[in-house]
DRENPA-3360 file (N, C-alpha, C; in nm, 2 decimals, always signed):
BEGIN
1 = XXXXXXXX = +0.25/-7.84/-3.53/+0.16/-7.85/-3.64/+0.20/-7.75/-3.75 ~ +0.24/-7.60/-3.70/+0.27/-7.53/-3.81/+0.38/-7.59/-3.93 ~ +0.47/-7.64/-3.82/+0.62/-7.68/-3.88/+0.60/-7.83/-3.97 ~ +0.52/-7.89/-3.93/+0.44/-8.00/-4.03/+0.40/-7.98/-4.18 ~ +0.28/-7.88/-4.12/+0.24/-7.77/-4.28/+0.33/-7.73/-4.35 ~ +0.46/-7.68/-4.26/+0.54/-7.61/-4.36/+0.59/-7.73/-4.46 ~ +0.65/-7.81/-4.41/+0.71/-7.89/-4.43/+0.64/-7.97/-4.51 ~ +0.56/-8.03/-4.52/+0.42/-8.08/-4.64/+0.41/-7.96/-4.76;
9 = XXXXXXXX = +0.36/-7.84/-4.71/+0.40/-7.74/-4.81/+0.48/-7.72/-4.91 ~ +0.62/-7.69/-4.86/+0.76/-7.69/-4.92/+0.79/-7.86/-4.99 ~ +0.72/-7.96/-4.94/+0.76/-8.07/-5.02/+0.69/-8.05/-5.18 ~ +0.55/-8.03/-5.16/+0.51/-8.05/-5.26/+0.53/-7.92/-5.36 ~ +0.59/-7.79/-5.31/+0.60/-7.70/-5.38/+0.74/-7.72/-5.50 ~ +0.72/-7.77/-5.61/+0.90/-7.82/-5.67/+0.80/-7.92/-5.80 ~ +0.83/-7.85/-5.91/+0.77/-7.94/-5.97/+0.83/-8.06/-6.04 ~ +0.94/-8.10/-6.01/+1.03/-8.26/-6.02/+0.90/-8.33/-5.91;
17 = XXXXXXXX = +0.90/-8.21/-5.81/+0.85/-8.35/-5.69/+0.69/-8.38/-5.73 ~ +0.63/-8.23/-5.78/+0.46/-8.26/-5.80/+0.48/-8.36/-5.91 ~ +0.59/-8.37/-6.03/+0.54/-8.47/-6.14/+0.60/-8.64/-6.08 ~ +0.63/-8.66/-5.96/+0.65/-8.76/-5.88/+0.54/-8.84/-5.83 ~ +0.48/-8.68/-5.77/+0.33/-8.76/-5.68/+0.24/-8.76/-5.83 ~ +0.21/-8.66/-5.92/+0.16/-8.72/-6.01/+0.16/-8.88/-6.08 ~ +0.31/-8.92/-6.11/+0.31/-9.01/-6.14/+0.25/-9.13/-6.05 ~ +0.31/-9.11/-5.94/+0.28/-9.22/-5.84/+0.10/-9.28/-5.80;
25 = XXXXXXXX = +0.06/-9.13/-5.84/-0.16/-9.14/-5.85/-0.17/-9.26/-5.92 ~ -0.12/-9.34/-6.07/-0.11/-9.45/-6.11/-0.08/-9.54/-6.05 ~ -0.01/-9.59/-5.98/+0.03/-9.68/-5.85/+0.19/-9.67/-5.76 ~ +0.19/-9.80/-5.78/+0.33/-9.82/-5.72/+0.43/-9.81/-5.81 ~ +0.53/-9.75/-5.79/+0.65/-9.73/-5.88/+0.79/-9.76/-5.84 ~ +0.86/-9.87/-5.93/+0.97/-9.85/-5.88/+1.08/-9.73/-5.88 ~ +1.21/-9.72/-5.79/+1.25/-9.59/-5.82/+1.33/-9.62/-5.94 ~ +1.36/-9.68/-6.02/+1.44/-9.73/-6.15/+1.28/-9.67/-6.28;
33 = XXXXXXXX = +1.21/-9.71/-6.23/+1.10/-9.65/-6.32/+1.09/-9.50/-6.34 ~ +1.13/-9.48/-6.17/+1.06/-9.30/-6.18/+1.19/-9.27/-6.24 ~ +1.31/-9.28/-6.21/+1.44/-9.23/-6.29/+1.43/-9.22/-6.44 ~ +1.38/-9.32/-6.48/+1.40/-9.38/-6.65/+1.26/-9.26/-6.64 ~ +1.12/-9.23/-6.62/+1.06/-9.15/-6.70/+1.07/-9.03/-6.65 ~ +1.12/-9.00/-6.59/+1.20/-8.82/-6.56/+1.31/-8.78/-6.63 ~ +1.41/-8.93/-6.62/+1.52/-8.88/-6.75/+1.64/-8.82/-6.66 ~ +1.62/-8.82/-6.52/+1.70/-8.75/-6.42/+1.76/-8.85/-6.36;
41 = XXXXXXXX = +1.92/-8.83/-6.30/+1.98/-8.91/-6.21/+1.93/-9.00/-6.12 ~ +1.99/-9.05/-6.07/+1.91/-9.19/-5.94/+1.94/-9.13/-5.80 ~ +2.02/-9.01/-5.83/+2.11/-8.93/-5.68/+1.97/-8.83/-5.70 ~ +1.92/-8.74/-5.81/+1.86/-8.65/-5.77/+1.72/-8.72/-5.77 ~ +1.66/-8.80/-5.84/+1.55/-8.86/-5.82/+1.57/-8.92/-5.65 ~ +1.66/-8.98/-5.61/+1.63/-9.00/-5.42/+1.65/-8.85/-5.34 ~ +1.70/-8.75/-5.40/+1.70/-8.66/-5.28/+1.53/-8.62/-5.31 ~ +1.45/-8.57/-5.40/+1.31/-8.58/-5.41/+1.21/-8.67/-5.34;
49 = XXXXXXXX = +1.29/-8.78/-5.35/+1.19/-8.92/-5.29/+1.22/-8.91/-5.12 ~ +1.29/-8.85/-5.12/+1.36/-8.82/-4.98/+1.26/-8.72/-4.93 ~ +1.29/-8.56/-4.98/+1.17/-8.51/-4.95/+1.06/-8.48/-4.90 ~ +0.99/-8.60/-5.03/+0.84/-8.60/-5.01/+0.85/-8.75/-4.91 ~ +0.94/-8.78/-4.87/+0.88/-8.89/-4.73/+0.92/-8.83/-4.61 ~ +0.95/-8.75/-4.58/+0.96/-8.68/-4.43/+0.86/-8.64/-4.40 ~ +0.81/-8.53/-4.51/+0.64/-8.52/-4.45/+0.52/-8.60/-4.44 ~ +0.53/-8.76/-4.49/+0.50/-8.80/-4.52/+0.36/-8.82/-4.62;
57 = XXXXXXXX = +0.43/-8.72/-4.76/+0.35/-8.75/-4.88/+0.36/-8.89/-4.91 ~ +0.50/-8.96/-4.92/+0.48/-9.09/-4.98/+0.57/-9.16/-4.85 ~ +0.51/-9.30/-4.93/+0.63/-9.40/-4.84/+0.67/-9.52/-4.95 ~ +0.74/-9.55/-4.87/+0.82/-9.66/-5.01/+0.85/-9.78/-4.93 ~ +0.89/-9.97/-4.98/+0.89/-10.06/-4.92/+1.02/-10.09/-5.03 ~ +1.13/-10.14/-4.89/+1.21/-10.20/-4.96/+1.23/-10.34/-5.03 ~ +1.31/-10.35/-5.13/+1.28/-10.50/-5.15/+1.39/-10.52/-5.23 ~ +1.53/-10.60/-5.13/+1.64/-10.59/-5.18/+1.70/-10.45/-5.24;
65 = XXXXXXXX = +1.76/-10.48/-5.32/+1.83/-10.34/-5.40/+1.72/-10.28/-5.42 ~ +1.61/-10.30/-5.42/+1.51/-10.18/-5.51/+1.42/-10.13/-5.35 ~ +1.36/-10.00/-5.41/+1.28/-9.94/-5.30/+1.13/-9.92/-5.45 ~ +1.04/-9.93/-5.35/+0.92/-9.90/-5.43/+0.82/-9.81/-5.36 ~ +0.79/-9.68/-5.45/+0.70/-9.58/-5.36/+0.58/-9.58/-5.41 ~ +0.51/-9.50/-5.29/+0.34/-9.52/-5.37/+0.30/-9.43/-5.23 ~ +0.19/-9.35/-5.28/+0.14/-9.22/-5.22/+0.12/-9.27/-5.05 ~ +0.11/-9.19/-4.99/+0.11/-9.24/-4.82/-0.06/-9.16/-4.81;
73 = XXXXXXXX = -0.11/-9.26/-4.74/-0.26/-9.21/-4.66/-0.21/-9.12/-4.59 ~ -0.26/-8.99/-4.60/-0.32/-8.90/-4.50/-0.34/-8.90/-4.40 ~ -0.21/-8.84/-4.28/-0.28/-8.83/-4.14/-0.32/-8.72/-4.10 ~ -0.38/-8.61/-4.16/-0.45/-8.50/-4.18/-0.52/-8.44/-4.27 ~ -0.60/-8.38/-4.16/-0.67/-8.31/-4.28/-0.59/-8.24/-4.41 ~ -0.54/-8.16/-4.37/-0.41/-8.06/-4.48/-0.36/-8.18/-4.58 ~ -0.35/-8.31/-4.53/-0.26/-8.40/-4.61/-0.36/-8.49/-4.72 ~ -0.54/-8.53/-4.65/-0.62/-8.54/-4.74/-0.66/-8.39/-4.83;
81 = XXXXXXXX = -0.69/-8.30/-4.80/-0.70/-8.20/-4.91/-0.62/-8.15/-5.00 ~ -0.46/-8.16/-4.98/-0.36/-8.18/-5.07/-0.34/-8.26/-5.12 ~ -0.37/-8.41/-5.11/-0.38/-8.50/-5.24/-0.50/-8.47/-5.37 ~ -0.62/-8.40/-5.20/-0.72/-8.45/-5.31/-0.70/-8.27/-5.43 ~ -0.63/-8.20/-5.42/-0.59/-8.11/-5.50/-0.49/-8.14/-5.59 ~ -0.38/-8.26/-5.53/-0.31/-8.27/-5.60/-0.36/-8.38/-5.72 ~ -0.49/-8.40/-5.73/-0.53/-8.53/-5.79/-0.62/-8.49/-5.89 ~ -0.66/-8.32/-5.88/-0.78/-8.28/-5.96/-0.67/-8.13/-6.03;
89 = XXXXXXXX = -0.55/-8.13/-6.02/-0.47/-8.04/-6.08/-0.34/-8.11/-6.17 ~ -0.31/-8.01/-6.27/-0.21/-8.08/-6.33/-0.19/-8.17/-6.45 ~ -0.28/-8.21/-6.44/-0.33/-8.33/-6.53/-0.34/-8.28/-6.67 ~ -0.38/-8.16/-6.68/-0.39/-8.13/-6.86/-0.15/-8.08/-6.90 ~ -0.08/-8.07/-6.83/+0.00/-7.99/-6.83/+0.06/-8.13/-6.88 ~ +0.10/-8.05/-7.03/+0.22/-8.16/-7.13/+0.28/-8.20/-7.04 ~ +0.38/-8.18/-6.99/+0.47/-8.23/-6.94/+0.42/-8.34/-6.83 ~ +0.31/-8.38/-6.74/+0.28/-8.46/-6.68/+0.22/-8.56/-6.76;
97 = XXXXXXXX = +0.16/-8.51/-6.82/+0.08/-8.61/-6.98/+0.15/-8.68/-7.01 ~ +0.31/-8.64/-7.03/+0.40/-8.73/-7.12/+0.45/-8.78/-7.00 ~ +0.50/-8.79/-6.86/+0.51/-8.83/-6.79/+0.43/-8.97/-6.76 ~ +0.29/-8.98/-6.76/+0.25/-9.02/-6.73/+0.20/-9.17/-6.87 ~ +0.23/-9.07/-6.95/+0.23/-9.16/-7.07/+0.36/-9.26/-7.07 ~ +0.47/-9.23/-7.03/+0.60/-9.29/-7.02/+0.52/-9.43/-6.91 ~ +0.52/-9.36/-6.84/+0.52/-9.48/-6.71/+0.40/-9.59/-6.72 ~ +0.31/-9.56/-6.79/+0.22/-9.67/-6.86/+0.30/-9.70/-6.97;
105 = XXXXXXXX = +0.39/-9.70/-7.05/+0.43/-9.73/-7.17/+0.50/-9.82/-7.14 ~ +0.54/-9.90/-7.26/+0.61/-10.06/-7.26/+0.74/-10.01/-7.18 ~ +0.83/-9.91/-7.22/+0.99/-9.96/-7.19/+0.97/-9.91/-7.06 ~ +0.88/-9.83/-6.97/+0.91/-9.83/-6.79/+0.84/-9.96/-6.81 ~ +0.75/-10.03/-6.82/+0.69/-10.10/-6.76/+0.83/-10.21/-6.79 ~ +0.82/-10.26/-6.86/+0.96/-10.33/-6.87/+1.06/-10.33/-6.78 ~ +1.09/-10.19/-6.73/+1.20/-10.21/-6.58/+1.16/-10.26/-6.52 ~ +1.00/-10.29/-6.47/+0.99/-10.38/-6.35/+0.99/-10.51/-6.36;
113 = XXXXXXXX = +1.03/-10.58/-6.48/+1.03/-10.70/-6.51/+1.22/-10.71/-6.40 ~ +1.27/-10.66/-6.41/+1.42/-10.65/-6.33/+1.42/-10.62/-6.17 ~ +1.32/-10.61/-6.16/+1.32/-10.58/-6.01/+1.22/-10.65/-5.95 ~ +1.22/-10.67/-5.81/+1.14/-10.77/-5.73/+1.00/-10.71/-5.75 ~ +0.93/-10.83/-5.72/+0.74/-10.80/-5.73/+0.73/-10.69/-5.66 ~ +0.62/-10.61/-5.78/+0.53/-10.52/-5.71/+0.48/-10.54/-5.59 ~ +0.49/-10.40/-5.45/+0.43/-10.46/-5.33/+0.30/-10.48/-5.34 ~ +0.24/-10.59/-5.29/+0.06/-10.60/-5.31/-0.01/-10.58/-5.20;
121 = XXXXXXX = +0.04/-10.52/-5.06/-0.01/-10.49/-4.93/+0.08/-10.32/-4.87 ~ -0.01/-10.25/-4.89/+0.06/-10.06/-4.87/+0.08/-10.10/-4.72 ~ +0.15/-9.98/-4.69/+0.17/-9.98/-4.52/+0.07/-9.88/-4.47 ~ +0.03/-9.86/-4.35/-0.05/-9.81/-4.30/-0.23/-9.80/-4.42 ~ -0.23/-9.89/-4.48/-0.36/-9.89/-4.53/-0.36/-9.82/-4.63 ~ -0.21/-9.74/-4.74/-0.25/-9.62/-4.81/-0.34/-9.66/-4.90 ~ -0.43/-9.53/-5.01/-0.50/-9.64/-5.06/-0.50/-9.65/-5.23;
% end
């Protein structure tokens, strides 16, 4: 259990990774999306996405060449009170603002016109 916490802990502690799960509170995202609105590699945007799915913050569904992530339900308590903190923080901080403004804007939305349908059934019920 400790080593879990830690590990849940240390994911979300990195703010590449919090403006990830930020993004991702809007829905499902391709990883061609999150790359194009972070502005960052497709090697460093997967070691992040990598990260946050061991402890399972997120999970992602493959689909062909593309992976698509979107927040993972909580199998703890620590893991419900850390979303629900990570969901009532952050939000005023420019830098997520514009983040988040990117990924609702025309040209990410646009990448997913190139990649297979959005998934419309989460795994384990996330929600």
């Amino acid at each position: 259990m400790l080593r879990h916490t830690e590990r849940l802990l240390k994911a979300a502690a990195d703010s590449t990774r919090l403006r990830i799960l930020k993004m991702l509170e809007s829905g499902p995202l391709c990883v061609c999306q999150i790359v194009a609105a972070l502005g960052l590699s497709q090697s460093t945007v997967s070691k992040h996405l990598s990260i946050l799915s061991g402890p399972g913050l997120i999970e992602d569904e493959r689909r062909g060449r593309w992976t698509w992530y979107h927040l993972a339900r909580p199998d703890s308590d620590l893991g419900r009170h850390l979303q629900a903190l990570l969901r009532s923080c952050c939000a005023e901080d420019p830098l997520v603002a514009q983040d988040l403004a990117k990924v609702k804007g025309k040209r990410i939305q646009a990448l997913a016109a190139c990649c297979p349908p959005r998934p419309t059934s989460r795994k384990r019920g996330a929600p």
